[in-house]
C-alpha positions in Angstrom: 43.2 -7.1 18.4 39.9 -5.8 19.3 40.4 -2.6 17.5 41.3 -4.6 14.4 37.9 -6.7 14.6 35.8 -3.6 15.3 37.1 -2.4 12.1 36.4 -5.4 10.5 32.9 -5.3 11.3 32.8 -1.5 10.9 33.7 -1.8 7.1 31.2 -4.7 6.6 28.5 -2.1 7.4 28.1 -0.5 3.8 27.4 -3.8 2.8 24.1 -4.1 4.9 22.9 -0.8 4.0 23.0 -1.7 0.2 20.9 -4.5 1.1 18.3 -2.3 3.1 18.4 -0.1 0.3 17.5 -2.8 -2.3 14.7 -3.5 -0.6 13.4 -0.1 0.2 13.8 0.5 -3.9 11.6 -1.8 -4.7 8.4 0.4 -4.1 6.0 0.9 -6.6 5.1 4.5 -7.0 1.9 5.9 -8.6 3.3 8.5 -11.6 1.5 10.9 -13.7 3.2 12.0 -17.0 1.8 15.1 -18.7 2.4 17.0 -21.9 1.5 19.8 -23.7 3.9 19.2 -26.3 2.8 18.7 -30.0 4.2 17.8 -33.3 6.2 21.2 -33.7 9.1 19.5 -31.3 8.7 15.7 -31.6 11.2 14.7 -29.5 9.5 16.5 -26.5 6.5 15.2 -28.0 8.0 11.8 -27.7 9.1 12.6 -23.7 6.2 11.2 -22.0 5.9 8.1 -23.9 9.3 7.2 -23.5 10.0 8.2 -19.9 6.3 6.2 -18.7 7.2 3.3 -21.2 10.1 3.4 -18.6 8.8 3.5 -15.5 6.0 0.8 -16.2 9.0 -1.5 -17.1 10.9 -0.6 -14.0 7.1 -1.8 -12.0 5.5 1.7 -11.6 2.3 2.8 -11.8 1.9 5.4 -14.7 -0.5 7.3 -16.7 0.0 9.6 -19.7 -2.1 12.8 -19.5 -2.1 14.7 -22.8 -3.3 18.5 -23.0 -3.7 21.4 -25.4 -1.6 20.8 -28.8 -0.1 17.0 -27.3 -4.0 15.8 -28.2 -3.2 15.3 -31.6 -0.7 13.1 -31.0 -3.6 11.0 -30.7 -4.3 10.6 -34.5 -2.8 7.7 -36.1 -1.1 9.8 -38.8 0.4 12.5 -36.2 2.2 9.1 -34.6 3.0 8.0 -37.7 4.9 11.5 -38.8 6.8 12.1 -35.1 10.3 10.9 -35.5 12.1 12.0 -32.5 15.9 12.9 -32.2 17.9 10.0 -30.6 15.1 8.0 -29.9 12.9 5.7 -31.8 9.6 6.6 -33.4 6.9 7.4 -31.5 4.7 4.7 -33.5 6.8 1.6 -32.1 6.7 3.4 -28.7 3.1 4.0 -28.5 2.6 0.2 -29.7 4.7 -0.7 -26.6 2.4 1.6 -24.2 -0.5 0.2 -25.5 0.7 -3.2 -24.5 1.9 -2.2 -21.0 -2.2 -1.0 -20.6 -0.6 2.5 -19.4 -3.9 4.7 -19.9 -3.8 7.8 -22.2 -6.2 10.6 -21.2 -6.6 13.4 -24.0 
């Protein structure tokens, strides 16, 4: 009998942990994306945007840093003209960034 309600207890253990673990998830961590991607691939170009557009929603910390050819992503025509595979244009993604105030450094 007490075997049987050390068990008991013994399986209700995973069960706790998950709760612990819910908890512990909900750190908000600081993230930097960068890029050096430009308009040649745009759904790499598009990777940054997406992935901190993300991150912010999931209550992170992000910033976009944006180096060599990724710096004319900047122009409003370039955004315009970057349809990526599989995901949607980088216009209605940048107007979601914008929004979330996740800073862009070119």
């Amino acid at each position: 009998m007490a075997r049987r309600t050390f068990l008991t207890q013994l399986a209700g253990l995973p069960f706790l942990a998950l709760g612990l673990k819910a908890e512990e998830s909900k750190k908000s961590l600081k993230i930097m994306m960068k890029s050096a991607w430009g308009p040649d691939d745009p759904t790499r170009a598009a990777f940054p945007f997406a992935h901190g557009l993300a991150l912010a929603e999931a209550g992170h910390e992000v910033q976009i840093f944006l180096l060599a050819e990724a710096t004319s992503r900047m122009r409003k025509s370039m955004v315009n003209a970057i349809l990526p595979v599989g995901w949607p244009p980088l216009s209605e993604t940048l107007d979601k960034v914008v929004a979330k105030h996740i800073p862009i450094f070119a």
